[in-house]
C-alpha positions in Angstrom: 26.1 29.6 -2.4 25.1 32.5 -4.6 21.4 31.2 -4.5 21.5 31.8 -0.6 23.6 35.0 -0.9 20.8 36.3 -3.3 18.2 35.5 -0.7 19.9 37.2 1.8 19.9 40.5 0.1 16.5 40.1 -0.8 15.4 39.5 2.9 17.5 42.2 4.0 16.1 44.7 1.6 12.8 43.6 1.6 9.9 45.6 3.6 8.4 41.6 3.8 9.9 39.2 7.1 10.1 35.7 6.4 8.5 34.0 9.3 9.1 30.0 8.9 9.0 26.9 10.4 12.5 24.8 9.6 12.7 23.7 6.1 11.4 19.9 6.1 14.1 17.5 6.2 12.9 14.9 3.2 11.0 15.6 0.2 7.6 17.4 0.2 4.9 18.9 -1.9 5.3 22.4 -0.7 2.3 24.5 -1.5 2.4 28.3 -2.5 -1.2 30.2 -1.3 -2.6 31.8 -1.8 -1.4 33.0 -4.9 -2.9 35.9 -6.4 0.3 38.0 -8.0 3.1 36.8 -9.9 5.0 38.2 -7.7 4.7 35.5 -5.5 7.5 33.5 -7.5 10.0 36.4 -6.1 9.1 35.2 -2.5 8.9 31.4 -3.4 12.4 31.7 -4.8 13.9 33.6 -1.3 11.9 31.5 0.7 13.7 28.0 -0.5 16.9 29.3 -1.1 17.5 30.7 2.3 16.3 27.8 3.8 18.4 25.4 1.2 15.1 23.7 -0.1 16.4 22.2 -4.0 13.3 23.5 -5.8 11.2 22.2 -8.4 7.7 24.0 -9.8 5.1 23.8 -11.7 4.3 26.6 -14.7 2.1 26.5 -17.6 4.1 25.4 -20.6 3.8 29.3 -22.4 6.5 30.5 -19.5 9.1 28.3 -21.3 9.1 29.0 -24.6 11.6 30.9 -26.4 14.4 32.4 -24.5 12.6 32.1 -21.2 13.1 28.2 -21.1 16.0 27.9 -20.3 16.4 29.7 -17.8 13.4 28.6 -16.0 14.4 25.1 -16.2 17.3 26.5 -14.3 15.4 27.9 -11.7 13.6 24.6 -11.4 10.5 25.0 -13.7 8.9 22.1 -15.1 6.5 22.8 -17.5 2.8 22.2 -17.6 0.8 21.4 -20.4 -2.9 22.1 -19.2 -4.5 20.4 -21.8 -3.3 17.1 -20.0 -3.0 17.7 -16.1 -2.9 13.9 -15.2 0.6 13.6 -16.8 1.7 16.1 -14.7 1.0 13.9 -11.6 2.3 10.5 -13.2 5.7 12.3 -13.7 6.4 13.2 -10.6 5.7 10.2 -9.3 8.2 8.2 -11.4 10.6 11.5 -10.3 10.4 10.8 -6.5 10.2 7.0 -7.3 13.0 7.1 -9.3 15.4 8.5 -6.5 14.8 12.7 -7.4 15.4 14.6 -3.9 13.3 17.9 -4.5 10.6 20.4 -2.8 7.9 20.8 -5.2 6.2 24.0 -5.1 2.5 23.9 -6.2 0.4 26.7 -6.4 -3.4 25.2 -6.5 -5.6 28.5 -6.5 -3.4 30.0 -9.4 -3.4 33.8 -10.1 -6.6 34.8 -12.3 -9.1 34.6 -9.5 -12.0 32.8 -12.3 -11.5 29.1 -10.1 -13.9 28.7 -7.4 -11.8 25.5 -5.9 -7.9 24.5 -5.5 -6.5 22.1 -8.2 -6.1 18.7 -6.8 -3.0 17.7 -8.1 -0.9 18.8 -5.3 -3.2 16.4 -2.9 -3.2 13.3 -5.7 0.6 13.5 -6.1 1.6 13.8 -2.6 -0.8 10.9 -2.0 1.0 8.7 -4.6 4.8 9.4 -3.5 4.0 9.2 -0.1 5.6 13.2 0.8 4.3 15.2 3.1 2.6 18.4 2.6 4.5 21.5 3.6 1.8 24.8 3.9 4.1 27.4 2.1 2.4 31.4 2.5 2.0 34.9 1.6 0.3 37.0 4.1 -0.6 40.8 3.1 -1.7 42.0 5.9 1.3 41.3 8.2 3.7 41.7 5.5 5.2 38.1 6.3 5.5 34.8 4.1 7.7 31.7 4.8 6.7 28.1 5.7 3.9 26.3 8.2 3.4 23.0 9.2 4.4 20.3 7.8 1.5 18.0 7.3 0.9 13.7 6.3 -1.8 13.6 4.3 -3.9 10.7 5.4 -6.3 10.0 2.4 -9.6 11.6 4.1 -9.8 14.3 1.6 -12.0 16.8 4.0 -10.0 16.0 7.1 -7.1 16.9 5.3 -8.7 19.8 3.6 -10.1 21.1 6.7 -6.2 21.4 8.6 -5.3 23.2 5.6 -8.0 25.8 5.6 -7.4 26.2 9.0 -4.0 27.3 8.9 -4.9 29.7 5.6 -7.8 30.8 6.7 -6.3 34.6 7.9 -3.5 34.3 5.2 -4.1 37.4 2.7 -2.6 37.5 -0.4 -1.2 40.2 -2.6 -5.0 40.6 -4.0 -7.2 39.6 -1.6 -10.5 39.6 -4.1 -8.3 36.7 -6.2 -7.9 34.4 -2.8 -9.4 31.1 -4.0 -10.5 29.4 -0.6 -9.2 25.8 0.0 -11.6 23.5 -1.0 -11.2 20.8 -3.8 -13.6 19.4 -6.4 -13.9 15.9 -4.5 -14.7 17.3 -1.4 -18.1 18.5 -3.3 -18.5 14.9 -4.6 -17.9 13.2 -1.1 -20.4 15.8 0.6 
C-alpha cells in the first residue's frame, strides 16, 4: 500500500508520464533500457509499484555493502558478483523453479557507456525458466517510460534480438551518447 501510494506522488509530481502496457500477469524478466543514468532506478521503482509488479533486480555486489544492504535487499536487490556472472543465472533459475513469484528487472547495456553489446544474461535466464520477456523503457525525448510488449523468447537468438531492437530503436535515454544498441555477443558468433 505505501509502495503504491509513493508511486503515486511520484507520478503526480513528476514532469515524466508513465505510458505502459498492463503489468504481465505471471513472472517475467522485465528489462530496464536503455540505461544510461542511475536515475533510472527512481523510474524502475514507480514503474512496478504502480503497476503492483513484486520486484527483484540485479546490482553489482559494491551497492550492498555496509549500511546500504539492507535496505536494498528491501527494495528487492540481489547482489551481483561480476567476477562470476554464470551464478547469477543458475540462481534464478532454482528461484523461479523453486516456486519465487517475482518481476526481475535486468538492465543489459548498464550505465558507463565502455560495452559495445547487451549482457546476455537476461536472454539465458529467461530461456531456462521459461518467463517471458517484458520490454521495460526510458525515453528522453518524449519524456515517457513505463512497459512494452510482452514477448516469448523462442531460442533464435537474432529473431529475438531483432523484435527487441525494434521496439527500442527510437527509445532515448537520459544520455543518449551511453545508449548501448541491442545486440548480444552470440549474435556476432551465429553471424
Amino acid at each position: 500500500m505505501l509502495q503504491r501510494l509513493t508511486a503515486r506522488a511520484f507520478w503526480t509530481f513528476s514532469r515524466w508520464k508513465l505510458v505502459s502496457e498492463p503489468a504481465p500477469d505471471r513472472p517475467t524478466v522485465l528489462i530496464g533500457a536503455p540505461h544510461t543514468s542511475n536515475s533510472d532506478f527512481a523510474f524502475m521503482l514507480a514503474i512496478t509499484w504502480q503497476l503492483g509488479i513484486d520486484l527483484r533486480w540485479l546490482g553489482k555486489k559494491s551497492l550492498f555493502h555496509g549500511w546500504r544492504g539492507p535496505i536494498m535487499r528491501t527494495l528487492g536487490g540481489i547482489p551481483v558478483d561480476r567476477a562470476d556472472p554464470g551464478r547469477v543465472v543458475s540462481e534464478m533459475v532454482e528461484r523461479v523453479q523453486s516456486g519465487e513469484v517475482f518481476g526481475l528487472v535486468v538492465t543489459p547495456d548498464g550505465t558507463r557507456g565502455a560495452h559495445t553489446h547487451w549482457k546476455s544474461g537476461f536472454y539465458r535466464i529467461a530461456l531456462e525458466t521459461g518467463m517471458p520477456v517484458t520490454l521495460g523503457f526510458v525515453d528522453r525525448t518524449t519524456k515517457t517510460t513505463g512497459l512494452g510488449p510482452t514477448l516469448e523468447l523462442t531460442g533464435n537468438i537474432g529473431t529475438d534480438m531483432d523484435r527487441i531492437r525494434t521496439f527500442y530503436a527510437d527509445k532515448t535515454g537520459f544520455h543518449p551518447d551511453l545508449r548501448v544498441e541491442p545486440r548480444l555477443r552470440e549474435e556476432d558468433e551465429t553471424d
